[in-house]
Backbone as ProteinMPNN parsed JSONL, in Angstrom:
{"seq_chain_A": "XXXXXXXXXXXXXXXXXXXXXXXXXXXXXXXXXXXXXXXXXXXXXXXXXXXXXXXXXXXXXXXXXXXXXXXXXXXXXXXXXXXXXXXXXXXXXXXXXXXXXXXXXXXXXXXXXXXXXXXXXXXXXXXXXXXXXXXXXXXXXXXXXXXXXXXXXXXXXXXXXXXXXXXXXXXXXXXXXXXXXXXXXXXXXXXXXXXXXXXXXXXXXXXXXXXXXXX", "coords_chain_A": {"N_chain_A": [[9.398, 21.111, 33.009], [8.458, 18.521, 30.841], [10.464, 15.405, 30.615], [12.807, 14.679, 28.246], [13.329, 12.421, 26.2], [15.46, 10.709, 24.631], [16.523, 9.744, 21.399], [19.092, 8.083, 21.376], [18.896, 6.279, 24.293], [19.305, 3.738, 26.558], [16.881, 3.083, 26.963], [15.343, 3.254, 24.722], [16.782, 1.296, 22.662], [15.942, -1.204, 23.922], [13.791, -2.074, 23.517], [11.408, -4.359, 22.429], [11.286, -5.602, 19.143], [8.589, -6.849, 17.493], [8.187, -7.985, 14.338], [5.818, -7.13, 12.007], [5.87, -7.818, 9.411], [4.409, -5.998, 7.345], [3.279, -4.096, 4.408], [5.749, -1.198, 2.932], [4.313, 1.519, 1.184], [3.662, 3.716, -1.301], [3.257, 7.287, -1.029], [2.763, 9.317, -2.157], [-0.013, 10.528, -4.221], [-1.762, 10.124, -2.757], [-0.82, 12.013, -0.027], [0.027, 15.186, -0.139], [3.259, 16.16, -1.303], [6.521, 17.257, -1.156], [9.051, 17.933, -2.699], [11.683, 18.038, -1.317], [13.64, 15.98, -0.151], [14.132, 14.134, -2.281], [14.834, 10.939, -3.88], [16.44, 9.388, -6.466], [15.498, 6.831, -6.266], [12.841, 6.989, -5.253], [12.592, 6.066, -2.26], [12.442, 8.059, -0.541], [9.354, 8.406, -0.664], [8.035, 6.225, 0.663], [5.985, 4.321, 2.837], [5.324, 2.155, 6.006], [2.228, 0.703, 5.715], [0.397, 1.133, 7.571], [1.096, 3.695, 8.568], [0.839, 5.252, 6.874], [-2.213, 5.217, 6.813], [-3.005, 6.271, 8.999], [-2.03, 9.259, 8.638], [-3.405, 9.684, 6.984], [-5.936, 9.811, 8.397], [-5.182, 11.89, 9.891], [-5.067, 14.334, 8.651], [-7.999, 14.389, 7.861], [-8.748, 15.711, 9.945], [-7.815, 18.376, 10.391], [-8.355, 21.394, 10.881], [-9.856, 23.715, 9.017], [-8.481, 24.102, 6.33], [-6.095, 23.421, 5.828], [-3.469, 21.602, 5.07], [-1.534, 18.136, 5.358], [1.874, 18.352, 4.604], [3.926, 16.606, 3.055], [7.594, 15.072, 3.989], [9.735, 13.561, 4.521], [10.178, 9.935, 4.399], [10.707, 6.293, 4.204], [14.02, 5.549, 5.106], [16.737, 4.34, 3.747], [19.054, 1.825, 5.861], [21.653, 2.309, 5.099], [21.904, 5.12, 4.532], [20.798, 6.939, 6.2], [23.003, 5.852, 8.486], [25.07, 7.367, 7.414], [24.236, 9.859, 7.683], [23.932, 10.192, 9.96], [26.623, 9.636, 11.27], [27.865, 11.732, 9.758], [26.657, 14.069, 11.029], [27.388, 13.389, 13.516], [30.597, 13.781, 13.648], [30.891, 16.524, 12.908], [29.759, 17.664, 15.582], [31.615, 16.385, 17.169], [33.951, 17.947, 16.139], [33.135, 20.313, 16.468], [33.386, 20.302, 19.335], [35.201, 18.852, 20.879], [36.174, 18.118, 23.552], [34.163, 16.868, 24.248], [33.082, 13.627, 25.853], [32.704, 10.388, 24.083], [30.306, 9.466, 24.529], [28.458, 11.753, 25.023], [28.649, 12.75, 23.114], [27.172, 10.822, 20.801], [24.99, 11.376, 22.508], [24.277, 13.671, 21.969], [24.016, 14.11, 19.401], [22.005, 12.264, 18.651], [19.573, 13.786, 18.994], [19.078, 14.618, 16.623], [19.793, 13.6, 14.622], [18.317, 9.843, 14.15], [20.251, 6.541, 15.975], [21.799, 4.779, 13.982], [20.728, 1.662, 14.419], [18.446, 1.741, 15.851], [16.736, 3.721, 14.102], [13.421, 5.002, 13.504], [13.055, 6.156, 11.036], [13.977, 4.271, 9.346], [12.962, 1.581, 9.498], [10.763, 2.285, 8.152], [8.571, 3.759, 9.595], [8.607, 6.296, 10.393], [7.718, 9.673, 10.201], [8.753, 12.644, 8.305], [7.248, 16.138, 8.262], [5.582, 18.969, 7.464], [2.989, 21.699, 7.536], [0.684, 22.655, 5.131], [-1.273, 25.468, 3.315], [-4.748, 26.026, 2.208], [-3.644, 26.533, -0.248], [-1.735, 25.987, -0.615], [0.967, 26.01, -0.263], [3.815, 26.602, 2.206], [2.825, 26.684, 6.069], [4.233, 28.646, 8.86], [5.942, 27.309, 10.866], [8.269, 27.853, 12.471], [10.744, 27.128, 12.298], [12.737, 25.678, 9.778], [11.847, 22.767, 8.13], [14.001, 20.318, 8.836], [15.885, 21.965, 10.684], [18.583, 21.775, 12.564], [19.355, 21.761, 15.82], [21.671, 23.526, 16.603], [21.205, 25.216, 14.254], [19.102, 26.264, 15.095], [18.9, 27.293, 17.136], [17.804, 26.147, 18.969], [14.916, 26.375, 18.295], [13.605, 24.333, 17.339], [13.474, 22.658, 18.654], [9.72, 20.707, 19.916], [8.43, 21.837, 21.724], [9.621, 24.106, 22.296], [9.834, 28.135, 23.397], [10.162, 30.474, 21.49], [9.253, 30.662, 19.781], [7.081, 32.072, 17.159], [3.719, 33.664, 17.816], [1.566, 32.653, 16.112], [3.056, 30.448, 15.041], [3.239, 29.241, 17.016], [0.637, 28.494, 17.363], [0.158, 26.41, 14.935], [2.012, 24.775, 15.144], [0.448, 23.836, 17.509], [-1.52, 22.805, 15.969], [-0.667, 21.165, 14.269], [-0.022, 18.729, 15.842], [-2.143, 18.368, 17.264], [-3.861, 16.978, 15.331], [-2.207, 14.745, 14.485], [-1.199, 13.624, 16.954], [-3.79, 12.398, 17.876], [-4.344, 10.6, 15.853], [-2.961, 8.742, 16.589], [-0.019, 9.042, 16.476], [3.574, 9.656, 17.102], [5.29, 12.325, 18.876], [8.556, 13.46, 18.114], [10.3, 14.842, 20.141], [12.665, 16.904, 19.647], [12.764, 17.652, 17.487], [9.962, 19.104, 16.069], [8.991, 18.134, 13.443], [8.903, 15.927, 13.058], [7.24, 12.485, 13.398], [5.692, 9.159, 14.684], [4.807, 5.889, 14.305], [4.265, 2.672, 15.636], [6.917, 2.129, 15.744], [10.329, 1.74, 17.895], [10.132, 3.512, 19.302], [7.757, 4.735, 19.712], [6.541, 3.247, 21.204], [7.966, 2.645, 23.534], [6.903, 5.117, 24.239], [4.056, 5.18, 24.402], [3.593, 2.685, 25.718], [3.368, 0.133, 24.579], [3.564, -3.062, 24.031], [5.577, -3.995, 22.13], [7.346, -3.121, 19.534], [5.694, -2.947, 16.2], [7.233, -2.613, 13.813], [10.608, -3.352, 12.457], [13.489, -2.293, 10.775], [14.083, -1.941, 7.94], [15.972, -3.292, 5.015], [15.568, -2.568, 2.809], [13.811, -1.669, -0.515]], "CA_chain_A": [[9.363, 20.577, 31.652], [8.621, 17.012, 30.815], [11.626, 14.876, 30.583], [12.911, 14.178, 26.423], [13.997, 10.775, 25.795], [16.337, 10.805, 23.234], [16.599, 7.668, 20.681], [20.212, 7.231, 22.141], [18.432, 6.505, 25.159], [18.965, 2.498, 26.654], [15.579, 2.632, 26.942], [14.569, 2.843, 23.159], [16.718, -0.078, 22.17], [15.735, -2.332, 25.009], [12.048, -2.43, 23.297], [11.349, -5.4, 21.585], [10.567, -5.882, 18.016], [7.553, -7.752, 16.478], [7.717, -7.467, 13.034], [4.482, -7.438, 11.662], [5.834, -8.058, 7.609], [3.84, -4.769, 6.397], [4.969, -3.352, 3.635], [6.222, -0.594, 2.498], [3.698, 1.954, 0.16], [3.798, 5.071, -1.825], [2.37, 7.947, -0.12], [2.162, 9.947, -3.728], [-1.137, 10.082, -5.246], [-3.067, 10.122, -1.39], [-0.415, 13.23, 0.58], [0.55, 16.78, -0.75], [4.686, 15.481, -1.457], [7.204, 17.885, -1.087], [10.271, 17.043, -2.746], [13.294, 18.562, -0.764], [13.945, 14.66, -0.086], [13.248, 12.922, -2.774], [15.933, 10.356, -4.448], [16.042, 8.364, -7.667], [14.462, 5.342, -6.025], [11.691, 7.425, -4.644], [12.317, 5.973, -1.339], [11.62, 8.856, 0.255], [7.95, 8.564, -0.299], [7.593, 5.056, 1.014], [5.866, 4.278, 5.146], [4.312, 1.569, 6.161], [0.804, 0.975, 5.885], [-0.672, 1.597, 8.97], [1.309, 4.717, 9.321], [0.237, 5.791, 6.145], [-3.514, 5.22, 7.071], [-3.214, 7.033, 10.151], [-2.0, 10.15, 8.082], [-4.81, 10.091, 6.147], [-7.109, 10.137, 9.328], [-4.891, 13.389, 10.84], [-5.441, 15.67, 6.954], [-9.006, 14.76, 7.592], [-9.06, 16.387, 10.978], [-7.076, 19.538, 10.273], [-9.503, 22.903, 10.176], [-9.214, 25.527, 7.986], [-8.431, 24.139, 4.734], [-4.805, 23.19, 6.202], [-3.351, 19.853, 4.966], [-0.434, 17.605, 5.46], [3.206, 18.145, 3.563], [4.872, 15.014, 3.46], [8.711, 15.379, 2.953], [10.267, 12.014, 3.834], [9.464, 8.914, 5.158], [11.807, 5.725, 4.819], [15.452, 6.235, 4.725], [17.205, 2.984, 3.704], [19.631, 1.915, 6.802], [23.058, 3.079, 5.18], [21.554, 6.61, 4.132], [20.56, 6.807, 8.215], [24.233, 5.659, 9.221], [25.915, 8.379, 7.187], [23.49, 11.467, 8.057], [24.506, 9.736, 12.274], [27.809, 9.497, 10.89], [28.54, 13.249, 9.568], [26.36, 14.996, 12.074], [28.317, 13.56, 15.212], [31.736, 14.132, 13.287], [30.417, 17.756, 13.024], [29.584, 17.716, 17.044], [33.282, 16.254, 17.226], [34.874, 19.187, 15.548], [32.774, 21.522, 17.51], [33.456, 19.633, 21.009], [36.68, 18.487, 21.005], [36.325, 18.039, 25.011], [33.251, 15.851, 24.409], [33.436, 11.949, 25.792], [32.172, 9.494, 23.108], [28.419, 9.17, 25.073], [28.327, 12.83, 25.618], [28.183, 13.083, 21.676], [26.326, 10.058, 20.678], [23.622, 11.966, 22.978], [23.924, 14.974, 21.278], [23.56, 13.879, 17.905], [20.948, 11.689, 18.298], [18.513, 15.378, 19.035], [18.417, 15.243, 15.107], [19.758, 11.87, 13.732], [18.91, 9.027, 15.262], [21.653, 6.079, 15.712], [21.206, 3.621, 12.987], [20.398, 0.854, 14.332], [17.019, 1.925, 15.884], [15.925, 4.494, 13.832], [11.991, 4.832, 12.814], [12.51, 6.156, 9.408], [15.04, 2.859, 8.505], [11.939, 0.594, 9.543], [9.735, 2.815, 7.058], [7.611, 3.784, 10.797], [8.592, 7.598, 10.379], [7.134, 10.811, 8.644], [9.004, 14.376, 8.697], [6.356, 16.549, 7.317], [5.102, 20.311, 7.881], [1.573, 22.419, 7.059], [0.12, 23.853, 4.042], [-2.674, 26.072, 3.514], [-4.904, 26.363, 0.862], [-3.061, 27.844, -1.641], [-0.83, 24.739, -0.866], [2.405, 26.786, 0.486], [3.705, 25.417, 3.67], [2.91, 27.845, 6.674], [4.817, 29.075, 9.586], [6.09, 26.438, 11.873], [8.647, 28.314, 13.505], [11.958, 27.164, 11.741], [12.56, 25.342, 8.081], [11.617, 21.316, 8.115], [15.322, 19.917, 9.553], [16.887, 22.664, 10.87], [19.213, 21.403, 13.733], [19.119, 22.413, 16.931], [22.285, 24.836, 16.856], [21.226, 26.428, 13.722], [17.952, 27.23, 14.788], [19.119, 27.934, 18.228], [16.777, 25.12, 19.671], [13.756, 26.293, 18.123], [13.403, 22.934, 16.585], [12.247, 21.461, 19.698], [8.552, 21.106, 19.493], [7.92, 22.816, 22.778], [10.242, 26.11, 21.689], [8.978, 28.976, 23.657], [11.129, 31.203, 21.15], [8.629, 31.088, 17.813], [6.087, 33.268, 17.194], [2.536, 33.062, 17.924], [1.371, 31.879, 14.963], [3.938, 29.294, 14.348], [2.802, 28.1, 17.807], [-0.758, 27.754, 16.648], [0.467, 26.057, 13.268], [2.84, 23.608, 15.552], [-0.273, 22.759, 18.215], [-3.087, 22.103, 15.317], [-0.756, 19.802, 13.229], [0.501, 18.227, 16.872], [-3.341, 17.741, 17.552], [-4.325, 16.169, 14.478], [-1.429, 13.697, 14.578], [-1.73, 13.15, 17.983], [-5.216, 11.879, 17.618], [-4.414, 9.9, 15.412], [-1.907, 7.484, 17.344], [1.507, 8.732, 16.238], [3.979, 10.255, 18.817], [6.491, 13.275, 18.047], [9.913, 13.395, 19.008], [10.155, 16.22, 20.991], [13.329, 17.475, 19.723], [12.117, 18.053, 16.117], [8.884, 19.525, 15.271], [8.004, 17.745, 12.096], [8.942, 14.145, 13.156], [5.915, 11.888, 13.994], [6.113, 8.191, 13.895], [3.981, 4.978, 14.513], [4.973, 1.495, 14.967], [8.746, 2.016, 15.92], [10.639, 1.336, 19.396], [10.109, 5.085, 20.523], [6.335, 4.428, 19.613], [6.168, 1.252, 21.964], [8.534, 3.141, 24.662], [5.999, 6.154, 24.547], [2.966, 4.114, 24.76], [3.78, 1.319, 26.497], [2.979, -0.853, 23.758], [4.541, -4.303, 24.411], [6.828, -4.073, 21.629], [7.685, -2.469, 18.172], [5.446, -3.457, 15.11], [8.113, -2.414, 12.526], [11.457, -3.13, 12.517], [14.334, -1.822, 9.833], [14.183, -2.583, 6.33], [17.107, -3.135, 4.468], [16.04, -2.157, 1.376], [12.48, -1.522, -0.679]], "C_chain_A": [[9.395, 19.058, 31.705], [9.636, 16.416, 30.118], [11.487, 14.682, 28.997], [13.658, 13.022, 26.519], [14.541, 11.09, 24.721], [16.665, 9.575, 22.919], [18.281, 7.174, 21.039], [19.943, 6.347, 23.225], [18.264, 4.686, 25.629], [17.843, 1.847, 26.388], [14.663, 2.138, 25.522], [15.24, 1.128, 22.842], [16.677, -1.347, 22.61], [14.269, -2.495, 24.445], [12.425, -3.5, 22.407], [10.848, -5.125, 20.33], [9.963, -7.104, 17.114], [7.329, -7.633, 15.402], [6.399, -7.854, 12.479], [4.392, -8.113, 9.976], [4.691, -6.888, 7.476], [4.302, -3.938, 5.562], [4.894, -1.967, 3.542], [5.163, 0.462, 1.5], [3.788, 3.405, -0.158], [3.098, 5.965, -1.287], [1.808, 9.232, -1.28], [1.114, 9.851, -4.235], [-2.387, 10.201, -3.853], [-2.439, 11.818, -0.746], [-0.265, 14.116, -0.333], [2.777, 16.16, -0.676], [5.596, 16.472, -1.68], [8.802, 17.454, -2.029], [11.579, 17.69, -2.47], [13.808, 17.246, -0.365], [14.149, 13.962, -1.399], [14.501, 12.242, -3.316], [15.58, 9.666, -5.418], [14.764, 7.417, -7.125], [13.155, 5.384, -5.609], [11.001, 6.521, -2.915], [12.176, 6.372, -0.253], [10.055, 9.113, 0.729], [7.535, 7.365, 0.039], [7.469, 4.998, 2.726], [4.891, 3.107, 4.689], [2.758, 1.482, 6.183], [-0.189, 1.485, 6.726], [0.067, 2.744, 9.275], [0.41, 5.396, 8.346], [-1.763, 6.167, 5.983], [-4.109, 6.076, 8.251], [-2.739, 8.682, 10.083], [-3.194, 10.773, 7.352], [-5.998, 10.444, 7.479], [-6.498, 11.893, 9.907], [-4.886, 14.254, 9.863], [-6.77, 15.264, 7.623], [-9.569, 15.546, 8.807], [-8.674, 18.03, 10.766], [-8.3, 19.89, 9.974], [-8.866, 23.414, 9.556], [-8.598, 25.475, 6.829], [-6.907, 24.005, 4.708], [-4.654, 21.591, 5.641], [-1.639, 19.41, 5.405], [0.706, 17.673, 3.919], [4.046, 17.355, 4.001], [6.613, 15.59, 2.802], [9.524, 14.193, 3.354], [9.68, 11.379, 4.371], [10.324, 7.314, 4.961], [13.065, 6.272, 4.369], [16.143, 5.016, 4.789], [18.682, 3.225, 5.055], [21.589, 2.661, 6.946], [22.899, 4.637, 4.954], [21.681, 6.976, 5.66], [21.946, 7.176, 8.535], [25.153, 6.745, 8.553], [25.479, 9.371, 7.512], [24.283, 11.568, 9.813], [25.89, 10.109, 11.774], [28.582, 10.824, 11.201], [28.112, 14.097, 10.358], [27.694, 14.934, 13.211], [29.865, 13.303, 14.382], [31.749, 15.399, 13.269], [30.487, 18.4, 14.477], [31.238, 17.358, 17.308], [34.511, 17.301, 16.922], [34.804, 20.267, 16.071], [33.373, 21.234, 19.097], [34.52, 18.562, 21.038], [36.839, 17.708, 22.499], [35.172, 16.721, 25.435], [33.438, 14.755, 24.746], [32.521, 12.05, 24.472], [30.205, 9.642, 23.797], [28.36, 10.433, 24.757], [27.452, 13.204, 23.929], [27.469, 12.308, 20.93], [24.312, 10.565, 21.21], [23.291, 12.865, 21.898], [23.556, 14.675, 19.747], [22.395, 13.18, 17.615], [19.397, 12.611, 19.033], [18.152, 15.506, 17.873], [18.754, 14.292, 14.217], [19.804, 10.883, 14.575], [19.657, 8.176, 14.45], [20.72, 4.914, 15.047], [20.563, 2.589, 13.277], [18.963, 0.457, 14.871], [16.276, 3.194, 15.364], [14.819, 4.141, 13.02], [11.822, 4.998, 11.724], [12.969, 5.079, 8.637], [13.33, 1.936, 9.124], [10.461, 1.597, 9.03], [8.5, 3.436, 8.381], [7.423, 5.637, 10.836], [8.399, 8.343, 9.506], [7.997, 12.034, 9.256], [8.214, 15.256, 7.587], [6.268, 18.168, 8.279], [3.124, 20.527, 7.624], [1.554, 23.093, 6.031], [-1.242, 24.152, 4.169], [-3.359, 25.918, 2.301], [-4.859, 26.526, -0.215], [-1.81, 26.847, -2.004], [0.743, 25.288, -0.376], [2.339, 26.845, 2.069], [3.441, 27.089, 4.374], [3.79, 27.918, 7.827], [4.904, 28.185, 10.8], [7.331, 26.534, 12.958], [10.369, 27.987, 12.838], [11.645, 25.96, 10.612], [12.234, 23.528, 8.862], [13.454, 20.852, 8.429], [16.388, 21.049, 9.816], [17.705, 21.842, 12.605], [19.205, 22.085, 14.794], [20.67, 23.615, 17.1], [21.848, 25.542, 15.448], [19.876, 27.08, 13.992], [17.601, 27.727, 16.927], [17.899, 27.184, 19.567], [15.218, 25.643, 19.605], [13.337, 25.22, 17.348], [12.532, 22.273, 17.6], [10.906, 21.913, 19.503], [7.783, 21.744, 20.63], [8.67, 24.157, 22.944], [9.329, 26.94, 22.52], [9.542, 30.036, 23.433], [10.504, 31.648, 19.98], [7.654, 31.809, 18.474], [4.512, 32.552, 17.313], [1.92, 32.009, 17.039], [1.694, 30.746, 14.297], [4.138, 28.339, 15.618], [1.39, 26.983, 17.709], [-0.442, 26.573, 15.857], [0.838, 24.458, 14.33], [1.646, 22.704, 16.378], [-1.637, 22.307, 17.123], [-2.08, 20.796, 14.583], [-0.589, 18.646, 14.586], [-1.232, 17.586, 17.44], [-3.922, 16.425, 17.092], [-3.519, 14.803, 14.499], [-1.271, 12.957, 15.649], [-3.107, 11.651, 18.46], [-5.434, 10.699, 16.549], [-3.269, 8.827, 15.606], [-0.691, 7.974, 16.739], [2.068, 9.653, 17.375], [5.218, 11.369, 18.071], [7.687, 13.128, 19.012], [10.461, 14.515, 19.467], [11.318, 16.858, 20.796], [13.481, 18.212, 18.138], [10.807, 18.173, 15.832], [7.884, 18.546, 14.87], [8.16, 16.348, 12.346], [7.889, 13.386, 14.382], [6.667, 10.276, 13.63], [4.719, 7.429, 14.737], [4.427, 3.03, 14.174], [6.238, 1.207, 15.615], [8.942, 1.61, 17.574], [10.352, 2.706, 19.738], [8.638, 5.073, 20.585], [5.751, 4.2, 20.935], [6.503, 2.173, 23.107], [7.416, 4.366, 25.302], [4.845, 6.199, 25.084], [2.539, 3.479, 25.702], [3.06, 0.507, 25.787], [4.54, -2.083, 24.318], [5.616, -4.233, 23.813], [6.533, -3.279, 20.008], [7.216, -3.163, 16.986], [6.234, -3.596, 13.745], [9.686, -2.077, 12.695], [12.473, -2.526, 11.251], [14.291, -2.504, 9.363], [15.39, -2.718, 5.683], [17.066, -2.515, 3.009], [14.351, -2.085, 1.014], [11.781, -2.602, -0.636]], "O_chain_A": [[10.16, 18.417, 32.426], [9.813, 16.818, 28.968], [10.39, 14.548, 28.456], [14.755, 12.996, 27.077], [13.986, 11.795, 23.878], [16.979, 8.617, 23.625], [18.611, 5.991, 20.954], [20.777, 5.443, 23.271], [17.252, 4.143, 25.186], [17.617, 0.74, 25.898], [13.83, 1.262, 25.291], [14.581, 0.09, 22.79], [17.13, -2.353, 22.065], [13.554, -3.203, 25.154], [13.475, -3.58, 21.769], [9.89, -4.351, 20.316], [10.502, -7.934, 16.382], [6.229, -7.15, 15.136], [6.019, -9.02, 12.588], [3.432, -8.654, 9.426], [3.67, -7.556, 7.639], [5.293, -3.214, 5.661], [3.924, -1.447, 4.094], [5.284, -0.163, 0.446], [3.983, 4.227, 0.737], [2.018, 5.505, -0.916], [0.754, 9.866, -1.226], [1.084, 8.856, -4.96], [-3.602, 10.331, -4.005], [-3.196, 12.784, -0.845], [-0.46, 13.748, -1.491], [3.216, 15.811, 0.42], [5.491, 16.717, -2.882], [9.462, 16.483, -1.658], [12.443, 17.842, -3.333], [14.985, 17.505, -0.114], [14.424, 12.785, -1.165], [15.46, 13.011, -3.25], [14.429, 9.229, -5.424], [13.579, 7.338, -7.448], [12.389, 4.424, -5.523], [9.855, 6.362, -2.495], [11.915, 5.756, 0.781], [9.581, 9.633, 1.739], [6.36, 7.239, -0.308], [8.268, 5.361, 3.589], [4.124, 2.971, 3.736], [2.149, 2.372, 6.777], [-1.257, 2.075, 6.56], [-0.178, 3.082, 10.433], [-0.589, 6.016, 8.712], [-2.355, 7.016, 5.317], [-5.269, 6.453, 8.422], [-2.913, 9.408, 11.061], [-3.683, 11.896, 7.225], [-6.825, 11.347, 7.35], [-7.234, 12.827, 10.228], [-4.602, 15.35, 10.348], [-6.875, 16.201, 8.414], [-10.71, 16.006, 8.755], [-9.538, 18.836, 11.111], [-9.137, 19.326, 9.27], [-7.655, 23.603, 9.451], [-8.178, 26.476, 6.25], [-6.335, 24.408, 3.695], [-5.465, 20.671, 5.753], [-0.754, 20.216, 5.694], [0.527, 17.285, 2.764], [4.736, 17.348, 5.021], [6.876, 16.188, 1.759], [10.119, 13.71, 2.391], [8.66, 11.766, 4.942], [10.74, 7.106, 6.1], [13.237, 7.161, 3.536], [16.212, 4.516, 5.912], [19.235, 4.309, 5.242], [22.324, 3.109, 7.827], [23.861, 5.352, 5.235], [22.767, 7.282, 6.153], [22.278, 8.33, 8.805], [26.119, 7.041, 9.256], [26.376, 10.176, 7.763], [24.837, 12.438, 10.485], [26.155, 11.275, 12.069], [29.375, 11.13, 12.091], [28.879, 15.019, 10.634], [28.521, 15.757, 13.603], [30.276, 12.202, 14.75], [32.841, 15.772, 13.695], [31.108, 19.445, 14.668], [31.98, 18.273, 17.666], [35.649, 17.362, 17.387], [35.696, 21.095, 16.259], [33.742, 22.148, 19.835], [34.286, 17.38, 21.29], [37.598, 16.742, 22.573], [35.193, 15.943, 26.388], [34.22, 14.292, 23.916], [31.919, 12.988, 23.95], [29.185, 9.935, 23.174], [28.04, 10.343, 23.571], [26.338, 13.646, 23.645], [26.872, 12.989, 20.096], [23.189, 10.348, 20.757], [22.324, 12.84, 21.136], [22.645, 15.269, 19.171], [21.775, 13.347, 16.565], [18.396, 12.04, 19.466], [17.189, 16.223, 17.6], [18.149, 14.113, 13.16], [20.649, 10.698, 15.45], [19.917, 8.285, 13.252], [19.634, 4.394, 15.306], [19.664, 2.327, 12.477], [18.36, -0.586, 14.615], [15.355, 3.696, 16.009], [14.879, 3.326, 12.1], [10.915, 4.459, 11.09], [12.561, 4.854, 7.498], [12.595, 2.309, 8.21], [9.35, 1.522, 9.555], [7.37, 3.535, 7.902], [6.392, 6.201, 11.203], [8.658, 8.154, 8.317], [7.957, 12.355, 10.443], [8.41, 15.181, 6.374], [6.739, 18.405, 9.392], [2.274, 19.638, 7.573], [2.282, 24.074, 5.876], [-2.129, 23.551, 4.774], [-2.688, 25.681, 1.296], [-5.735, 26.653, -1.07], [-1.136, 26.782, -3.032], [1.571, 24.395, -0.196], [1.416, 27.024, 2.865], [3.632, 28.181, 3.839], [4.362, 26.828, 7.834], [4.053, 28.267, 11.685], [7.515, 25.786, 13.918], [11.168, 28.897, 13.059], [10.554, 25.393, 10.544], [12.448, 23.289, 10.051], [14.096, 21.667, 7.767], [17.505, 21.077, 9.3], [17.018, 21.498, 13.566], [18.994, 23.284, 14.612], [20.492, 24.574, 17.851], [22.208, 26.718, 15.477], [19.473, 28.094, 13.422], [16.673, 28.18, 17.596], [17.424, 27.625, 20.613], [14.41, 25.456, 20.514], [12.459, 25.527, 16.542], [11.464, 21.662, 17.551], [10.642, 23.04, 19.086], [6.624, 22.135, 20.484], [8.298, 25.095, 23.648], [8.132, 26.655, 22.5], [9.73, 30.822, 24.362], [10.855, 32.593, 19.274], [7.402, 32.091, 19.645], [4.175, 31.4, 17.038], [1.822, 30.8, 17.248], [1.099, 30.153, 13.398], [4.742, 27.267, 15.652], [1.127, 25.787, 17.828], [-0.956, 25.559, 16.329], [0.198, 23.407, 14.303], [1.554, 21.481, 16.271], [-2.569, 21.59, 17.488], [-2.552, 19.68, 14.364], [-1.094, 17.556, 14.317], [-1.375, 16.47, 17.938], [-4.285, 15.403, 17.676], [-4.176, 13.763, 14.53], [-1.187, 11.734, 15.536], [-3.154, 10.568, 19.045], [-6.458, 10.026, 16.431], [-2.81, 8.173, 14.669], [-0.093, 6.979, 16.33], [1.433, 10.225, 18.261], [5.829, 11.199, 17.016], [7.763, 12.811, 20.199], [11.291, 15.049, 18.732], [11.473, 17.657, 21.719], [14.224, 19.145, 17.831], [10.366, 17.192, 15.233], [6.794, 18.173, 15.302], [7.419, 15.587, 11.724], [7.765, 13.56, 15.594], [7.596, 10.027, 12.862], [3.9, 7.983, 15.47], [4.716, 2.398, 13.157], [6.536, 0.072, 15.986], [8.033, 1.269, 18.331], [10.421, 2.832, 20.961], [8.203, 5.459, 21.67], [4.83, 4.745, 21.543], [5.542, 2.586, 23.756], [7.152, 4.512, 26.495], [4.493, 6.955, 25.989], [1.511, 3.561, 26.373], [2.03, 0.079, 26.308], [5.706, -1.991, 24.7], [6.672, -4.335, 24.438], [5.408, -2.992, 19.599], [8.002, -3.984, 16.513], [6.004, -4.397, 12.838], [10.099, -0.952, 12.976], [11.62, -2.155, 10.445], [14.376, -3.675, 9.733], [16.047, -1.747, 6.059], [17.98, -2.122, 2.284], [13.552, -2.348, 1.913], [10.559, -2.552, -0.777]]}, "name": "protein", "num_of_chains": 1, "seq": "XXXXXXXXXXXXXXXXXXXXXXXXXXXXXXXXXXXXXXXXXXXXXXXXXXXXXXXXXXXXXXXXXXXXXXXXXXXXXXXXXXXXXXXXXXXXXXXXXXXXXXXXXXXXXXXXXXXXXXXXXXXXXXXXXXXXXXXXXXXXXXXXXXXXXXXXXXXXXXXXXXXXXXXXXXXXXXXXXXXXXXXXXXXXXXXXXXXXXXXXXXXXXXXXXXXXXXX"}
């Protein structure tokens, strides 16, 4: 199995960041928008531009009348630090025996740690598949299920889902692929473009989009 970097990982926050100033844009009115995210400020549906352009190129690849379901995309930096927060207090309660790193690892499998995460610099999408008919299809477990409740079928190489919901996982994994973003191999639905795990994945010199503080 090929090694998983996890955004705890020295390596992510040793990448440099170049901010490019790009802003911020609505992804409403171009994606299919889910709203199990969504918040007053509707800064769930906000990504940078160039990620957002490179979404639009991976819907126009999809066969079969399949499109992209967007369900978030930035997450302002204190929203981030409390999801990091309550997960690995959660991992703490479970793992009592845990060092401090041990759980910092572990938590950052499904939140990363605030201060380099891709969706706080607007760089990340968590999205699924719909068909047709517009109802998401079978990707093998729900859009953020964590890795103990779904028994580590979250990761996006699972060899625990069902056929079908392997298909589902390698056409959207194609399309997005192909279109320059990179998944984080311990969730599914998370793609990004731009960010330090981008750059690290790549080997891009450095990180076009750093964390936003705000819209």
């Amino acid at each position: 199995m090929d090694e998983i970097i996890l955004m705890s990982d020295a390596r992510v926050a040793a990448v440099a960041v170049r901010e490019c100033g790009e802003r911020l844009v609505d992804v409403r009115g171009t994606l299919a928008v889910d709203a199990l995210a969504e918040d007053p400020a509707g800064a769930f549906a906000l990504l940078r531009e160039g990620v957002l352009e490179r979404l639009v190129k991976a819907q126009a690849a999809l066969p079969g009348g399949r499109r992209l379901l967007f369900i978030e995309g930035f997450r302002p930096p204190a929203l981030q630090r409390r999801y990091f927060e309550e997960y690995a207090d959660l991992l703490r309660a479970e793992h009592p025996d845990w060092p401090d790193a041990r759980v910092m690892a572990a938590a950052s499998r499904y939140v990363s740690p605030p201060g380099i995460a891709p969706h706080s610099a607007g760089a990340a999408v968590d999205l699924t598949l719909a068909g047709p008919d517009g109802q998401q299809l079978d990707l093998g477990t729900p859009v953020d299920a964590s890795p103990e409740e779904s028994d580590g079928a979250c990761y996006t190489a699972a060899d625990t889902i069902s056929a079908e919901a392997r298909v589902n996982r390698d056409v959207l994994g194609a399309a997005l692929t192909g279109a320059g973003l990179v998944n984080y191999p311990t969730e599914w639905w998370h793609w990004s473009f731009g960010d330090r795990y981008w750059a690290l994945l790549t080997g891009a010199g450095a990180a076009l989009y750093g964390p936003r503080d705000g819209l």
